[in-house]
N, C-alpha and C positions, 0 to 999 in steps of 0.2 A: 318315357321318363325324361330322355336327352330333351325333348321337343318341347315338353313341360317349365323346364330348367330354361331353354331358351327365351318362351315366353316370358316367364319371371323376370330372365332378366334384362330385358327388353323394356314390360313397365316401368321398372327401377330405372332406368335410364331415362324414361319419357317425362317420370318424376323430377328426375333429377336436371333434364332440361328446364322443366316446369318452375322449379324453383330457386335454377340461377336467374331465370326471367325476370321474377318477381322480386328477388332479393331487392334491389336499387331503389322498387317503390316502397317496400316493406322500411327500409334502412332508413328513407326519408321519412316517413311516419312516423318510426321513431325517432328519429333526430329530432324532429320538427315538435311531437306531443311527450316526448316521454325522459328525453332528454333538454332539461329545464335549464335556462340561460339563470343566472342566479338574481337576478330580478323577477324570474317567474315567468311560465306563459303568457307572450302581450297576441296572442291569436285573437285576431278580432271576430272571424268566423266559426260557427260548432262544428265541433267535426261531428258526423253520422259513421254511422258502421253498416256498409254498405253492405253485409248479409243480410239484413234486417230488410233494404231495399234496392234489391235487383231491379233491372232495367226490364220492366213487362212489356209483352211482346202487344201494339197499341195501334196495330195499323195506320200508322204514318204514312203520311205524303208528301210530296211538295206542294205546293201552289197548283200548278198545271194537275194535280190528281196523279202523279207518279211515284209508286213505292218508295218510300225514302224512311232510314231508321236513326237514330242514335248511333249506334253501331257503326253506322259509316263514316262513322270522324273516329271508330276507333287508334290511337295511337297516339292523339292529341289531348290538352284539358280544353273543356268542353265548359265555358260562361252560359248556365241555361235559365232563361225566362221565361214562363209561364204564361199566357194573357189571352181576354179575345181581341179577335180581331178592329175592336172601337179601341184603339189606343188614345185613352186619356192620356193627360199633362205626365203624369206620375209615371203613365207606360211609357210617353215618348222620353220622360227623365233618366228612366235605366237604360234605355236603348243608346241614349247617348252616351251614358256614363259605361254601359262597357265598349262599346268605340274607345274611348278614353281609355279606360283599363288596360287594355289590350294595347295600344298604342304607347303606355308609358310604361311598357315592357323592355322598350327598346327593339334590342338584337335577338330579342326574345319571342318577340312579339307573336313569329310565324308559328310558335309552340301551341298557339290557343283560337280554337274557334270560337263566334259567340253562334247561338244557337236559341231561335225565340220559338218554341211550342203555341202554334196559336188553336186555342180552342174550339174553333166554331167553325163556317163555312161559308161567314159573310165575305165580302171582298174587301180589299183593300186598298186606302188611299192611295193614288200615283204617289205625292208627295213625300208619304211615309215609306215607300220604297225607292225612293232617288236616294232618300236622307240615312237611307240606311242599308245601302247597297254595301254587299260582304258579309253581312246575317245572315245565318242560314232559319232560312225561315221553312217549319213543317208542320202540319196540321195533326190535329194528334186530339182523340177524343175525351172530353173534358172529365166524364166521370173517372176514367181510368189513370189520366192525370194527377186528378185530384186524391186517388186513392194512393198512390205511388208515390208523392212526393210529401217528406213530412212537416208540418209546421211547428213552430215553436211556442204557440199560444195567443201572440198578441195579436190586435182584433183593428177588425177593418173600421171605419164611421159607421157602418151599423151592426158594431159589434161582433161582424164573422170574422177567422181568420180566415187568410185565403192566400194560395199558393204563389199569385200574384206579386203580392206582397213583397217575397223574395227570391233574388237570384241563387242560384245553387251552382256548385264546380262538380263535374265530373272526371277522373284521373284519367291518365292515356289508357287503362286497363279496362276503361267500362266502367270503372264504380262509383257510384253519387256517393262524396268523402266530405262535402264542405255545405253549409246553409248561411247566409250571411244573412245578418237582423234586417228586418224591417227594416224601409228607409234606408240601409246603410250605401245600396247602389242609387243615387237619387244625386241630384243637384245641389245637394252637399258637398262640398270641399274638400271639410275638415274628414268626411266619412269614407268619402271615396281614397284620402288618401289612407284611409288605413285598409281598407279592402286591397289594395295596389298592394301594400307592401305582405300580408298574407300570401298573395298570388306571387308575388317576389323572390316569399322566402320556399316556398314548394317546387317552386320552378328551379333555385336552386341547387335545393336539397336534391330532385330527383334528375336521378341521370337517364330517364325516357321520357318520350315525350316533346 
């Protein structure tokens, strides 16, 4: 019975570690969606509820073919992009624009990796890895990609949407919590500064990370 009782209370403790953890990110959450500035939410990105979309397990790699996951940038937010490896105009637009994002964090900056998913198993322009050395770049197979992350509806030139599309934030916890519109990471100015200040205010708001 004594042994029983100690078990018990042993999980309650482990609980109870568990959820001073989380409290910080939880609080920013709410600070940031639930507790409304009297102008209203100006959140330029959706938030997702990242029960709905765990992180599946997608055999990732590096470039060189070496195990490599999501998971290992746990502790940080996570700028992730989608794409193949043919980085059109539009690919090489967000790749720049989160250098930039990340960069106009300031003192902040080192809180955030950007992290590009390439789908496929073509290789890679030299060029486009000089120009964007400090991406972590991982290969990651397309269907399961595309099943995992969610879109918001709007439609590519020939009318699909597609993951591409958008960049997504992941919390220092693991969890996909943010999708930012179409377009909104791109060579836009006016869009990227409002991506910036979203990323601003979570960064913040939370005290991990």
């Amino acid at each position: 019975m004594e042994k029983a009782n100690n078990v018990s209370r042993g999980r309650w403790k482990l609980l109870a570690v568990l959820a001073v953890c989380a409290a910080p990110l939880i609080a920013s959450y709410f600070t940031y969606y639930v507790i409304k500035p009297k102008g209203g939410v100006t959140n330029y990105g959706a938030l997702i509820d990242p029960r709905q979309y765990p992180i599946p397990a997608m055999a990732s790699t590096t470039l060189d073919g070496k195990p490599a996951r999501l998971e290992d940038y746990k502790g940080k937010w996570i700028m992730l992009k989608v794409g193949p490896s043919d980085c059109q105009q539009d690919c090489q637009d967000q790749l720049f624009a989160m250098r930039q994002l990340r960069t106009m964090q300031g003192k902040e900056m080192e809180r955030i990796e950007r992290v590009w998913l390439i789908t496929d198993n073509e290789p890679l322009e030299t060029m486009l890895l000089r120009v964007n050395d400090g991406t972590r770049m991982l290969r990651a197979p397309a269907a399961v990609v595309d099943k995992w992350l969610p879109l918001d509806g709007s439609s590519g030139t020939d009318g699909a949407a597609r993951v591409s599309d958008h960049v997504y934030l992941i919390d220092p916890l693991g969890n996909l919590m943010m999708r930012f519109p179409k377009g909104a990471v791109s060579s836009d100015v006016e869009k990227v500064k409002r991506v910036q200040k979203d990323i601003a205010k979570l960064l913040k708001a939370s005290a991990i990370g």
